[in-house]
C-alpha positions as CSV (number, residue, x, y, z in Angstrom):
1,X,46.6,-67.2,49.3
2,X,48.9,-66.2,46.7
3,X,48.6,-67.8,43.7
4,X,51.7,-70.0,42.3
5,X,52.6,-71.1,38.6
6,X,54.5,-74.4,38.1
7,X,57.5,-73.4,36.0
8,X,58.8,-74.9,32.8
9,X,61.9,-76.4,33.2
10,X,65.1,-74.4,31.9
11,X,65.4,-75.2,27.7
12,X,69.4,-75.1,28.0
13,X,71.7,-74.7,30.8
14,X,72.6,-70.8,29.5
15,X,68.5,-69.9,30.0
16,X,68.0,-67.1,32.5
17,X,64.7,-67.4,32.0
18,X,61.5,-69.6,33.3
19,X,58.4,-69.4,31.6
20,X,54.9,-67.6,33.6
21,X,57.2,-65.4,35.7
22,X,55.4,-62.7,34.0
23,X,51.8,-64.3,35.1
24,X,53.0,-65.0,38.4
25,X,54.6,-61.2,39.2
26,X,51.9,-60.0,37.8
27,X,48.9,-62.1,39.9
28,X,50.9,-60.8,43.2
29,X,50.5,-57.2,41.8
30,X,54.5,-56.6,42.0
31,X,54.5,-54.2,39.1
32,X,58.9,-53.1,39.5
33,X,60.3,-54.0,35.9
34,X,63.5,-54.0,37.4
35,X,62.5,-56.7,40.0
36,X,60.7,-58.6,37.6
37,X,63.7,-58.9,35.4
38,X,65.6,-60.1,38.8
39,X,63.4,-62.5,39.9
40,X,63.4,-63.9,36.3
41,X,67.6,-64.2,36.2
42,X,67.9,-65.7,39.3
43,X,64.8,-68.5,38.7
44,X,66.5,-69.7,35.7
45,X,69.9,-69.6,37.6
46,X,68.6,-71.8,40.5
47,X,65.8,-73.7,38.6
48,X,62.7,-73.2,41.4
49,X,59.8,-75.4,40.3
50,X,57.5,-72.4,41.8
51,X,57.7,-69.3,42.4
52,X,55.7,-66.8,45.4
53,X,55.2,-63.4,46.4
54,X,55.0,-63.0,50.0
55,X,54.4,-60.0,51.8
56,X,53.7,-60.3,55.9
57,X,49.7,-60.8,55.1
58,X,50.7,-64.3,55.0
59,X,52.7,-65.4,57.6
60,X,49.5,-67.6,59.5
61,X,49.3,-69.6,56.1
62,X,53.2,-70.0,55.4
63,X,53.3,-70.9,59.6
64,X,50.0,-73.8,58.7
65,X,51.9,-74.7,55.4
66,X,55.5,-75.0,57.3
67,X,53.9,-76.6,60.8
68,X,52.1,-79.4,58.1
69,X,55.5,-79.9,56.2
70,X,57.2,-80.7,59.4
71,X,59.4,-77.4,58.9
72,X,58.6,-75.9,62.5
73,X,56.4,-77.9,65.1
74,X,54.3,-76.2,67.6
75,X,55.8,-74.8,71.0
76,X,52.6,-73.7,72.5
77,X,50.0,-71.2,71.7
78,X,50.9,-68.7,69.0
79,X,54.7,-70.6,69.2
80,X,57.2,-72.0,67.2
81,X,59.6,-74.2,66.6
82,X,62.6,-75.1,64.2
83,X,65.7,-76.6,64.6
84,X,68.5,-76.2,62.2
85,X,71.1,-79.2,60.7
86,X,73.2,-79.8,63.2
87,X,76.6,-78.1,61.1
88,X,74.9,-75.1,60.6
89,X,74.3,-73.0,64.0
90,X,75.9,-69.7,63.4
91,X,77.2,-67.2,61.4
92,X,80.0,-68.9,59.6
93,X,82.8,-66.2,59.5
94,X,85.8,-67.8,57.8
95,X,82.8,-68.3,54.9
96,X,82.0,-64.8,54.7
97,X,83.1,-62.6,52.0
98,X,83.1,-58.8,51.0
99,X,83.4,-58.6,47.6
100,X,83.9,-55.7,44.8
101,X,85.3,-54.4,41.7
102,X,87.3,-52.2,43.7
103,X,90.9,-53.9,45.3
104,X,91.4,-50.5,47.3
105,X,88.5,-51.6,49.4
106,X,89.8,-54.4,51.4
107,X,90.8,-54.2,54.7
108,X,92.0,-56.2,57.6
109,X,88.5,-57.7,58.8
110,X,86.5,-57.5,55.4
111,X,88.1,-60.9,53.7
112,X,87.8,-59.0,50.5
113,X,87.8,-60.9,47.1
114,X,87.3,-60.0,43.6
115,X,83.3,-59.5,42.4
116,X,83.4,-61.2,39.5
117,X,85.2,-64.2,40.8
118,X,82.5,-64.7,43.4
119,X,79.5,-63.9,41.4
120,X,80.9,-66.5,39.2
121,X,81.6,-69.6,41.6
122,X,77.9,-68.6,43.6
123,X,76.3,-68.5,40.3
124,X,77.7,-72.0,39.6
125,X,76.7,-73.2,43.2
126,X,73.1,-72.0,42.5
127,X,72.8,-73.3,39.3
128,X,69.5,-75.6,39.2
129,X,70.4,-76.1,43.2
130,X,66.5,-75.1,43.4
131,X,64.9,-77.9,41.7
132,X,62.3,-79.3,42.8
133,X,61.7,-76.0,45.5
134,X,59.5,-73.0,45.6
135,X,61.2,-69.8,45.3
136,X,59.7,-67.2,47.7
137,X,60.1,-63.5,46.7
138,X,60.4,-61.4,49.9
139,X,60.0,-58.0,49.1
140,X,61.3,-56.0,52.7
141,X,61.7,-52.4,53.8
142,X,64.9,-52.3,56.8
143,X,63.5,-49.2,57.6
144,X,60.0,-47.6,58.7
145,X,58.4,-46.2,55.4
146,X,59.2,-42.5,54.4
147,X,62.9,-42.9,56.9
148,X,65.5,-39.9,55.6
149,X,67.5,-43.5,54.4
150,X,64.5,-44.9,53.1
151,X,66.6,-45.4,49.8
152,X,69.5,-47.9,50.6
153,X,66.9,-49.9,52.7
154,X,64.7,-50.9,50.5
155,X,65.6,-55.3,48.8
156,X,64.5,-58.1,47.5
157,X,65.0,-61.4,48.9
158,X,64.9,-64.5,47.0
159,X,65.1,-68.0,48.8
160,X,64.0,-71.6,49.0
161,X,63.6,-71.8,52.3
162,X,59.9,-71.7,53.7
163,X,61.5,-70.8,57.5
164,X,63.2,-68.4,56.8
165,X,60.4,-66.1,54.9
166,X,58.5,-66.7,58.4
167,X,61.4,-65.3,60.4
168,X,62.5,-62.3,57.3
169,X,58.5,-61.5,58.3
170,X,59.6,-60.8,61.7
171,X,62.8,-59.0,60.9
172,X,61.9,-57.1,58.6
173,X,58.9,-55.2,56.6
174,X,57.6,-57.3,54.1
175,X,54.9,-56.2,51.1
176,X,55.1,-55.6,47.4
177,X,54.1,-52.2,48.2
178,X,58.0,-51.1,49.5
179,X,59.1,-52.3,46.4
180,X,56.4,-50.9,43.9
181,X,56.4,-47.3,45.4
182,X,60.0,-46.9,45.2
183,X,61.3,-43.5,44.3
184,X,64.0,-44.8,42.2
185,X,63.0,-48.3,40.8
186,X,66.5,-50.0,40.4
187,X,67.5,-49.1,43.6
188,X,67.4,-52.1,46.1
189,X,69.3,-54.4,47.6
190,X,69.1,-57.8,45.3
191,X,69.7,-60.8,48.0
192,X,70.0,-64.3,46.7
193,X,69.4,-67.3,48.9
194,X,69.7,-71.0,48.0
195,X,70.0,-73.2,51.0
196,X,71.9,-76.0,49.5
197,X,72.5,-80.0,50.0
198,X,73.5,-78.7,54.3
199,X,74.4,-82.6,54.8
200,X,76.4,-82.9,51.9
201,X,78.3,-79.1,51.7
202,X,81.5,-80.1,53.5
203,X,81.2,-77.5,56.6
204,X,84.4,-77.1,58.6
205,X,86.6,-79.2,55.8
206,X,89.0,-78.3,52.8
207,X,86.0,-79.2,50.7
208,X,83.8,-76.5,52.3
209,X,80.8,-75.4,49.8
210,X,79.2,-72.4,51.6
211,X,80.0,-68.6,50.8
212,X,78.4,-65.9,52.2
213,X,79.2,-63.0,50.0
214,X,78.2,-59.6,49.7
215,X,79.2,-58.1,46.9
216,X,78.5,-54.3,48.2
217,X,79.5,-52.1,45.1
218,X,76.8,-53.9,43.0
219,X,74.5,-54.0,46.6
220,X,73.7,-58.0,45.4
221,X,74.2,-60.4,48.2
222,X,74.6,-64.1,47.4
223,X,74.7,-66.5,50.5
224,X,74.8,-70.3,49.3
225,X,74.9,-73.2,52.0
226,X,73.2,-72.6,55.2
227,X,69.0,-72.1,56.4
228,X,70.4,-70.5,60.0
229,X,70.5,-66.9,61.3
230,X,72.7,-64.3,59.4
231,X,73.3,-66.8,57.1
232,X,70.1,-67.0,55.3
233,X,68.3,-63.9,56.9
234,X,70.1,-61.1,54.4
235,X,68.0,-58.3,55.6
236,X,69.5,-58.8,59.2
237,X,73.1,-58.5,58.8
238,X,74.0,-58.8,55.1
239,X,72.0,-55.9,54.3
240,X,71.2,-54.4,57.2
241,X,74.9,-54.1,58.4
242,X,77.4,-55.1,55.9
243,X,75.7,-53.6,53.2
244,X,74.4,-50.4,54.8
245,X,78.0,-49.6,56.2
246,X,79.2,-49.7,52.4
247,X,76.4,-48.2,51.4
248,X,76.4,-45.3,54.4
249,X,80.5,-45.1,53.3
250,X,80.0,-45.0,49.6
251,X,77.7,-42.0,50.0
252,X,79.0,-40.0,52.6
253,X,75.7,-40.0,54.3
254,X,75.4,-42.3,57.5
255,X,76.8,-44.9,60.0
256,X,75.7,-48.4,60.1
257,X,76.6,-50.0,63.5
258,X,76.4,-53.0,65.4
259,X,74.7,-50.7,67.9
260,X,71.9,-51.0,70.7
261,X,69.6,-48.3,71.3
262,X,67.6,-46.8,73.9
263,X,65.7,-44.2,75.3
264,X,65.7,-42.9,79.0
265,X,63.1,-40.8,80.0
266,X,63.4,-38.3,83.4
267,X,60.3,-37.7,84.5
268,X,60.9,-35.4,87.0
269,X,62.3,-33.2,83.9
270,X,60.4,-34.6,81.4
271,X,63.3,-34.5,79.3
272,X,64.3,-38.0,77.4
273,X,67.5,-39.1,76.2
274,X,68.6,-41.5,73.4
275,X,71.9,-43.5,73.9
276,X,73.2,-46.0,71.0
277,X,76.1,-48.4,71.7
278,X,78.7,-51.2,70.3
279,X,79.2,-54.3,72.5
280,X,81.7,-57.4,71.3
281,X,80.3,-60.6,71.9
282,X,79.4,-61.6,75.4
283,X,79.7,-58.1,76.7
284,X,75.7,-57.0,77.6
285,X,74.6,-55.4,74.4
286,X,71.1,-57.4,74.8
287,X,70.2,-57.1,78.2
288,X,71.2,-53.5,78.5
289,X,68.8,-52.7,75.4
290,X,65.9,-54.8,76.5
291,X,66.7,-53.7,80.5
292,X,64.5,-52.0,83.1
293,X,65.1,-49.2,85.8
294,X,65.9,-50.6,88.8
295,X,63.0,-50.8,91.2
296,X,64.6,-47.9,93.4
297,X,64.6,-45.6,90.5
298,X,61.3,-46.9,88.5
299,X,59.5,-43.9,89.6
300,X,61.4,-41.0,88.2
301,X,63.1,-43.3,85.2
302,X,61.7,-45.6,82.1
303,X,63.2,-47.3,80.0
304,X,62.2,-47.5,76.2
305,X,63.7,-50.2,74.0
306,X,64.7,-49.3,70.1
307,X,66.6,-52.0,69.3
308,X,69.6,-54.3,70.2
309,X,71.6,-55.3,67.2
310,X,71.6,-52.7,64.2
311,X,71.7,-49.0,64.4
312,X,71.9,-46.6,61.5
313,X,73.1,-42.7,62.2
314,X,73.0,-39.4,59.7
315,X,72.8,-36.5,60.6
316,X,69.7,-34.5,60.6
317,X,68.2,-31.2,58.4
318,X,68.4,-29.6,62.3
319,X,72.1,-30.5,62.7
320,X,71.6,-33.4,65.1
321,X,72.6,-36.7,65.0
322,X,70.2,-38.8,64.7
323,X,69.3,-43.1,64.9
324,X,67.1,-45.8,64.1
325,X,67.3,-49.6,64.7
326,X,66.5,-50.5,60.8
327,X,65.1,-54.1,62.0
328,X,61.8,-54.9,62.6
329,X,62.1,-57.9,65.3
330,X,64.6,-59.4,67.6
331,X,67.0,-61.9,66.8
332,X,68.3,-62.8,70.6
333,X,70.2,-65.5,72.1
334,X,68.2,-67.8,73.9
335,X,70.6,-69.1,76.6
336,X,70.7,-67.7,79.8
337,X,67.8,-65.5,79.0
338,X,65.0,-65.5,82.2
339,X,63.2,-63.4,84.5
340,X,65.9,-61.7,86.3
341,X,68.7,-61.3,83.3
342,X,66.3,-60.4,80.6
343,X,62.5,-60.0,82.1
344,X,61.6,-58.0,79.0
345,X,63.2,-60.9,76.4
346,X,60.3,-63.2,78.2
347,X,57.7,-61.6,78.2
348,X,58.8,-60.6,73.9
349,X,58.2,-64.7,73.3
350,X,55.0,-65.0,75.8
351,X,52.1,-67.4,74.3
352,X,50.8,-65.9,71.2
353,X,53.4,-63.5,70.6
354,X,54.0,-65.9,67.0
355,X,57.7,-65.9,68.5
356,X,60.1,-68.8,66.6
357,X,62.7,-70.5,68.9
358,X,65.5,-72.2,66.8
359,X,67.9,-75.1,68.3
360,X,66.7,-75.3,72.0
361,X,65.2,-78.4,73.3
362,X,61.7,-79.3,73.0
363,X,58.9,-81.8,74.2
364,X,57.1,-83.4,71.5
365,X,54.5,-84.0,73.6
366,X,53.8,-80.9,75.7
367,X,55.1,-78.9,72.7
368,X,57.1,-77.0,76.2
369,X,60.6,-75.3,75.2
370,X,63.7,-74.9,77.3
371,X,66.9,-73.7,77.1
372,X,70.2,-73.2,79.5
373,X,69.8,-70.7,81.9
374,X,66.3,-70.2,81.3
375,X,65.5,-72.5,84.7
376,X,68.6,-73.4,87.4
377,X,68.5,-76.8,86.4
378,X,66.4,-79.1,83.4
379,X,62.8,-80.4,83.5
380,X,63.6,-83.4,85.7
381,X,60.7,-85.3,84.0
382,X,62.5,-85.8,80.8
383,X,59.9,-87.8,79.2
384,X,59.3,-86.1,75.7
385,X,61.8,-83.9,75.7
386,X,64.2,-83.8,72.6
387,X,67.4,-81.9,72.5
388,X,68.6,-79.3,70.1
389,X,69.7,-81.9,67.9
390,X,66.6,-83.9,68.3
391,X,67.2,-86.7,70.1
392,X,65.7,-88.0,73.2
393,X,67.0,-86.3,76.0
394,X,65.8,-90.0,77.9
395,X,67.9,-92.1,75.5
396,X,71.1,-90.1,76.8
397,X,73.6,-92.4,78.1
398,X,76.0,-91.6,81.5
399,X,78.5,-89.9,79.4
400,X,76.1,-87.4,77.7
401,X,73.8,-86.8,80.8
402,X,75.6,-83.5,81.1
403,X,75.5,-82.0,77.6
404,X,73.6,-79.0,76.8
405,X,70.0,-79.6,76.0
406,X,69.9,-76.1,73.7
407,X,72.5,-75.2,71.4
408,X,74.7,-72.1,73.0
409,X,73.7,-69.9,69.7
410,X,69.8,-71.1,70.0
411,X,68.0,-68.4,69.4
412,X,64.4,-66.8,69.7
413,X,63.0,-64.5,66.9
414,X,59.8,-61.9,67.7
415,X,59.1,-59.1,66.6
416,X,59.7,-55.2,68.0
417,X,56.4,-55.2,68.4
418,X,55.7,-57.9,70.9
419,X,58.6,-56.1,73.6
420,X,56.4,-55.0,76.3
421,X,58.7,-51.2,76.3
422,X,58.8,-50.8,72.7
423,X,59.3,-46.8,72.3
424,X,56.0,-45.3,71.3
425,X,58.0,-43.7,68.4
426,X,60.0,-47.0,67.6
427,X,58.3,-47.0,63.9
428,X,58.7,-43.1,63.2
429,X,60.9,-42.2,60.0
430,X,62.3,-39.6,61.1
431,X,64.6,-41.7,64.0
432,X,65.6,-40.2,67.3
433,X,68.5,-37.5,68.5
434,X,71.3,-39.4,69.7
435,X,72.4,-38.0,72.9
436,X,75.0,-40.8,73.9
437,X,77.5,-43.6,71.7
438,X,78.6,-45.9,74.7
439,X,81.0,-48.6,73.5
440,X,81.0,-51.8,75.9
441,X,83.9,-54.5,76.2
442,X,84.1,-57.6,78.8
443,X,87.4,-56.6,81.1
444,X,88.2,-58.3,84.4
445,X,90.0,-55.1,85.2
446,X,91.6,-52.1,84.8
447,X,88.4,-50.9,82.4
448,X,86.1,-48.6,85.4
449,X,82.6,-48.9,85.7
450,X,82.5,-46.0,82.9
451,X,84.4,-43.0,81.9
452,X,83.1,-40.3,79.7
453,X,85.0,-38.9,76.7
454,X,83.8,-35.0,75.8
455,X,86.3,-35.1,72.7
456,X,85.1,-36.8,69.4
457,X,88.3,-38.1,67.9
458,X,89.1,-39.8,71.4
459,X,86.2,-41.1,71.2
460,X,86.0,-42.7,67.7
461,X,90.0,-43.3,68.7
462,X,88.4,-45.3,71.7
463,X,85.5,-47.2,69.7
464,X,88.2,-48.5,67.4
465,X,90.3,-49.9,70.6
466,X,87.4,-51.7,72.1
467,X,88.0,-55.2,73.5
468,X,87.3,-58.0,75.0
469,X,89.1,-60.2,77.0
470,X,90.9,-63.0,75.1
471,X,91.3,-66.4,77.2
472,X,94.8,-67.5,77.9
473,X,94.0,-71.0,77.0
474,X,92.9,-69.8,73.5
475,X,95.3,-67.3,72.5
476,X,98.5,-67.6,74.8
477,X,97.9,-63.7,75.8
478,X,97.7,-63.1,79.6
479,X,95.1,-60.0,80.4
480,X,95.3,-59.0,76.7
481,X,91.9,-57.6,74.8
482,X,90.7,-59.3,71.3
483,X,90.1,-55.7,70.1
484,X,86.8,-55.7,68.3
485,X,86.5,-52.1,66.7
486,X,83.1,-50.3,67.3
487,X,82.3,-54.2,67.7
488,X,82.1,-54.1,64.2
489,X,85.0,-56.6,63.4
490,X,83.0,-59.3,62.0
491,X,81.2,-57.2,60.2
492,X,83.4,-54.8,57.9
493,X,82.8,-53.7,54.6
494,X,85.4,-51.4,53.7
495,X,89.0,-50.4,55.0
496,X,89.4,-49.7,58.4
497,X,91.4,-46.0,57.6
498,X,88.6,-45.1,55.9
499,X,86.0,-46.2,58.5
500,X,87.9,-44.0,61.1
501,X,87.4,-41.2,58.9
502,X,84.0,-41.4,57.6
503,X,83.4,-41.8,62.1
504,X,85.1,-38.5,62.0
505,X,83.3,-36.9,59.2
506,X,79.5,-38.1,60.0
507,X,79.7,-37.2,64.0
508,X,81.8,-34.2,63.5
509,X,79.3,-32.4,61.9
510,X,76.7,-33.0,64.5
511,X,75.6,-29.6,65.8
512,X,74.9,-30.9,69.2
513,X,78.0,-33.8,69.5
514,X,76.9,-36.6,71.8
515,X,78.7,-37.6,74.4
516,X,81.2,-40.5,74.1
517,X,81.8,-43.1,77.0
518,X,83.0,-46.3,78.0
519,X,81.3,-49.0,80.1
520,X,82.2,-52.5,81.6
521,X,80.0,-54.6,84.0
522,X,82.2,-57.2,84.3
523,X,85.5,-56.0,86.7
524,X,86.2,-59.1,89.0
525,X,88.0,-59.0,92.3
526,X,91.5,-60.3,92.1
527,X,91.4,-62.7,95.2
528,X,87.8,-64.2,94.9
529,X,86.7,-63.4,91.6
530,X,83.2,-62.2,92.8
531,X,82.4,-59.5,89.9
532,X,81.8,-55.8,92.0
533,X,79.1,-54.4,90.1
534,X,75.7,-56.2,90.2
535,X,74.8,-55.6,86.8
536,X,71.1,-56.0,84.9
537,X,69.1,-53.3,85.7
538,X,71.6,-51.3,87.8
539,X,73.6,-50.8,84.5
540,X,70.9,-48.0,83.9
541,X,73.1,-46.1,86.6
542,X,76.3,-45.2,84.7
543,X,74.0,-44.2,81.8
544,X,72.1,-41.6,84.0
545,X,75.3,-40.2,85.5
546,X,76.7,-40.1,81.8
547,X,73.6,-37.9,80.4
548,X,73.8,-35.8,84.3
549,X,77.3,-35.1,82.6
550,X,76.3,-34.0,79.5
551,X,73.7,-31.5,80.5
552,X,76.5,-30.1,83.6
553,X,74.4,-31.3,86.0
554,X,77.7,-33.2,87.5
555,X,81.3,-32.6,87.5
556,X,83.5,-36.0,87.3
557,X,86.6,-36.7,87.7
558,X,89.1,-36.4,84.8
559,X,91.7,-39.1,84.4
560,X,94.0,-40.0,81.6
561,X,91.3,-41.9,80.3
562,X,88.1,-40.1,80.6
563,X,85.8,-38.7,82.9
564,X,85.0,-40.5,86.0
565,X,82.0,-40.8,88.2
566,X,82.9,-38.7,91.2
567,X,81.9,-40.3,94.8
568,X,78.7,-39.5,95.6
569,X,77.4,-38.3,91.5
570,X,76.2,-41.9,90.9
571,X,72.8,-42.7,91.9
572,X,73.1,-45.5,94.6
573,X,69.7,-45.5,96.1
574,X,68.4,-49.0,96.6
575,X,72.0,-50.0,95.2
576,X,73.7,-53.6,97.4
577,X,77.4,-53.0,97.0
578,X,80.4,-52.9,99.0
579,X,81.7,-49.6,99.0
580,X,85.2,-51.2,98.7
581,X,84.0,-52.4,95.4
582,X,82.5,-49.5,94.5
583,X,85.9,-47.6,95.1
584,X,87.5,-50.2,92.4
585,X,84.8,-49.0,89.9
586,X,85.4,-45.7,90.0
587,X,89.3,-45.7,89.7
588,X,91.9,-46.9,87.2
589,X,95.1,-48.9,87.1
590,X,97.7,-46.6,85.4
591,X,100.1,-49.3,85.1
592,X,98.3,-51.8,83.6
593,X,96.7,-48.5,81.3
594,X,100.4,-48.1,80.1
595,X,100.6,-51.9,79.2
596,X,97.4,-51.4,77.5
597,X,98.0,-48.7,75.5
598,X,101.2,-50.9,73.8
599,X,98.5,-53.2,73.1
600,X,96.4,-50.3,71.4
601,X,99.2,-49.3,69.2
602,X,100.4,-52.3,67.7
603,X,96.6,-52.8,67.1
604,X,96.1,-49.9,65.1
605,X,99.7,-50.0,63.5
606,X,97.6,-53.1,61.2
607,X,95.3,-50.7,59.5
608,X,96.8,-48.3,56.3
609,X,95.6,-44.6,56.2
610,X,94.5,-44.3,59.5
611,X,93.5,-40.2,60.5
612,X,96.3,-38.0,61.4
613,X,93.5,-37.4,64.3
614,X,93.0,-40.8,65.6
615,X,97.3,-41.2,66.1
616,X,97.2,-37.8,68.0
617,X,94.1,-38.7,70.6
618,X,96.6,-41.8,71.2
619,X,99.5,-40.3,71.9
620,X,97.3,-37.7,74.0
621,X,96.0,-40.4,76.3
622,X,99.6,-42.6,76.3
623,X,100.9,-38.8,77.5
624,X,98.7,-38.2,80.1
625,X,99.0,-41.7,81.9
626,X,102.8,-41.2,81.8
627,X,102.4,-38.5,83.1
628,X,100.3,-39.2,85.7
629,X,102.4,-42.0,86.5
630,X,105.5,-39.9,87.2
């Protein structure tokens, strides 16, 4: 066990400073003056009682410490437990800020602000918010040791939040050693978490306390007001995403995406393929990263998983473009996850796998979990069994008998490790060739089962138009997409112009481009609503067919739009679909392309220095489906 120091309280409210920092630093062996100074800032700012050095040597006594403090509770062997105040579920959005010295850098998405106004109002929020807590020091690495980008993935995490050490420990690679051994010693991210009063913060009102900011020309991140997901894990998105985009911008270097990324291997060729991919919300990013080959293909295809949220791309001393998934676990949504939608997810969060589940319901007494969609229906004993919130599913009355036992955002959290078709090279530093970007929306129609796009600015052009569909009910738009560009909407650091450029720049100097294409699983029929593809597994189709077109091996058909499957060129052994259907998938509706590509325009019309290039590959495509409607 690490040893801890009781710390002095602060002398005045201006000390940055908290006495035995030094002892304590030095007892865990973290010997990086420039952390130490950091660590001793921020304990004064936030007043800790105690401070710890963790590293991921420790996670079975932080788990005893936490299960005995009533933190997490047991949910089986080697499983966990922990459910979140009931205000604070997800990322918060609204709440979360971009911030530098720089007004140039904001964009539409990024909510930009000042960086000295909100290092200012989250140092007063932290201020002595700490008492009374244990500040853990999380030295992390999002990124295998040695990695070409070694250097902007190095940080320090500070936070008094026991949980969420035990689930950075999964995320991400935690020991004193990535911090001591760095090349240049200043140069990680500093990430400040204080958790906050949650009942008491204001969530949802005028009064709201929580901000989320990163302030990414300083590479700090301060996130005040929340112990959930994104919110308190900053090597996940803050750093791993927000950060690392800036960072990847800034220098000129490399891509950080909301991507998944897999391999396919051909074992009749021997040859393997790597394919990374942006999904919106709701649109298959997991499942296709954790899927399978369908059983009729199993022989002559596998499948290896890389990673399903975070993908970082550069460009290689060989020319290629090359990726990595810079996390170290999964973060996944729980509901609807089960044997036949996700079979790799469950057996990731088997018994012993250490796996943390986070607002699903649980049985106090059998310690069993379950969520929506992992079973057709509930346990239909319901003795023991608490709901996300925790209250007894038994006590429900009529009117709540139907309410969700899990929360829709409840999550699981296991690391890469534990995925039964983790790649072999997963952990390498030196990443994988991408072969393939896919980009992935949720479209009822007019969006075919995939089309392939050879040329890079109509690709990039289409990863900045990707969509999903918006509900009627919610925004009064009728077969309308809520563009989400690159799926990176949420997640923007700097200017969109410029992000469309520095696309341009990092993939057009790949030596050996990948291929570009566009994928939807979800195409409905129009009379019963029945979707025409199966989905799952079978996804794994459209991505062989994509890489067959890369290498020549199959022809297509062009369209307006992209290259199409051609009848026969996609692999339909084993395959249950009506051929009707299948005809659908493998076609496109001109007209309602034409009322798209309105849709497109006005989109892009919001964003300021957009590439000459990206305005010509529209007009090329709004051309050619004139055209072809004539």
């Amino acid at each position: 066990m690490i040893e801890t120091f009781q710390a002095n309280s602060l002398t005045d409210e201006r000390t940055e400073f908290v006495v035995d920092v030094d002892a304590i630093l030095e007892a865990a062996k973290l010997k990086n003056e420039h952390v130490r100074e950091y660590v001793k800032y921020w304990a004064g700012i936030t007043g800790a009682d105690n401070i710890e050095v963790v590293s991921a040597n420790d996670d079975a006594r932080l788990i005893a410490e936490a299960l005995a403090a009533g933190e997490i509770f047991p949910a089986g062997e080697g499983l966990y437990y922990s459910r979140s105040y009931y205000k604070d579920t997800a990322r918060s959005e609204e709440r979360t800020i971009v911030a530098t010295s720089n007004p140039a850098d904001k964009g539409v998405y990024n909510n930009w602000y000042p960086a000295a106004e909100m290092t200012e109002k989250l140092t007063g929020l932290m201020r002595g918010a700490s008492a009374g807590k244990t500040m853990y020091v999380i030295p992390y690495l999002m990124s295998p040791p040695g990695a070409p980008l070694e250097k902007y993935a190095a940080g320090v995490q500070l936070t008094d939040n026991r949980p969420v050490v035990l689930h950075m420990i999964r995320m991400s690679r935690v020991h004193v050693d990535f911090i001591n051994n760095l090349g240049d010693q200043a140069s990680f991210v500093r990430a400040v978490h204080v958790t906050g009063d949650l009942e008491n913060l204001g969530q949802g009102t005028p009064e709201d306390k929580r901000y989320f900011v990163t302030v990414a020309d300083e590479r700090t991140i301060l996130h005040f007001g929340s112990s959930y997901g994104g919110n308190a894990l900053l090597g996940k998105i803050a750093h791993g995403l927000r950060q690392s985009a800036y960072d990847g911008w800034a220098s000129g270097r490399f891509l950080s995406e909301q991507f998944m990324l897999l391999g396919i291997t051909d074992r009749q060729t021997g040859k393997k393929y790597h394919i990374a991919g942006g999904f919106p919300s709701a649109s298959g990013k997991t499942n296709l990263a954790m899927t399978l080959s369908p059983d009729a293909l199993g022989d002559r295809y596998y499948v290896d998983f890389y990673g399903d949220d975070i993908a970082w791309l550069w460009i290689g001393e060989d020319g290629r473009l090359y990726g990595m998934n810079p996390e170290n676990g999964v973060f996944g949504v729980a509901k609807d996850t089960n044997e036949k939608t996700n079979p790799t997810a469950i057996q990731s969060i088997e018994p012993g796998t250490k796996a943390i589940f986070t607002n699903i319901a649980w049985n106090e007494k059998t310690h069993e979990v379950w969520f929506e969609g992992r079973t057709k229906n509930p346990p239909a004993d319901v003795d023991g069994w608490l709901d996300w919130k925790g209250n007894r599913i038994a006590d429900r009355s009529p009117a709540e008998e139907n309410d969700p036992w899990a929360h829709p955002n409840s999550r699981f959290t296991t690391t890469l490790a534990n995925v039964p078709n983790i790649a072999k090279d997963y952990n390498e530093p030196q990443g994988v060739p991408i072969d393939g970007i896919i980009f992935g929306g949720r479209t009822s129609d007019r969006e075919p089962l995939i089309r392939a796009i050879t040329d890079v600015a109509e690709g990039v052009y289409d990863g900045l138009t990707l969509g999903a569909e918006a509900t009627f009910a919610a925004d009064g738009l009728d077969g309308q997409l809520r563009y989400d560009l690159m799926s990176m909407r949420p997640f923007m650091s700097y200017p969109e112009g410029p992000y469309a450029a520095h696309w341009l720049k990092i993939i057009g100097a790949a030596a050996d481009q990948p291929i570009f294409a566009h994928v939807n699983w979800f195409q409905r029929d129009p009379d019963d609503g029945h979707f025409l593809w199966p989905g799952y597994r079978d996804n794994l189709r459209a991505l062989i067919w994509l890489m067959q077109l890369k290498n020549g091996e199959v022809e297509g058909v062009r369209t307006p739009v992209g290259i199409l499957p051609a009848k026969g060129e996609l692999n339909t052994d084993g395959l249950q679909i009506d051929p009707t259907d299948l005809d659908t998938l493998l076609s496109i509706d001109t007209a309602r392309w034409q009322q798209e590509m309105g849709f497109r325009q006005a989109h892009l019309e919001q964003f300021p220095n957009l590439p000459e290039e990206i305005w010509a590959a529209h007009r090329r495509v709004a051309a050619a489906l004139d055209e072809s409607a004539e």
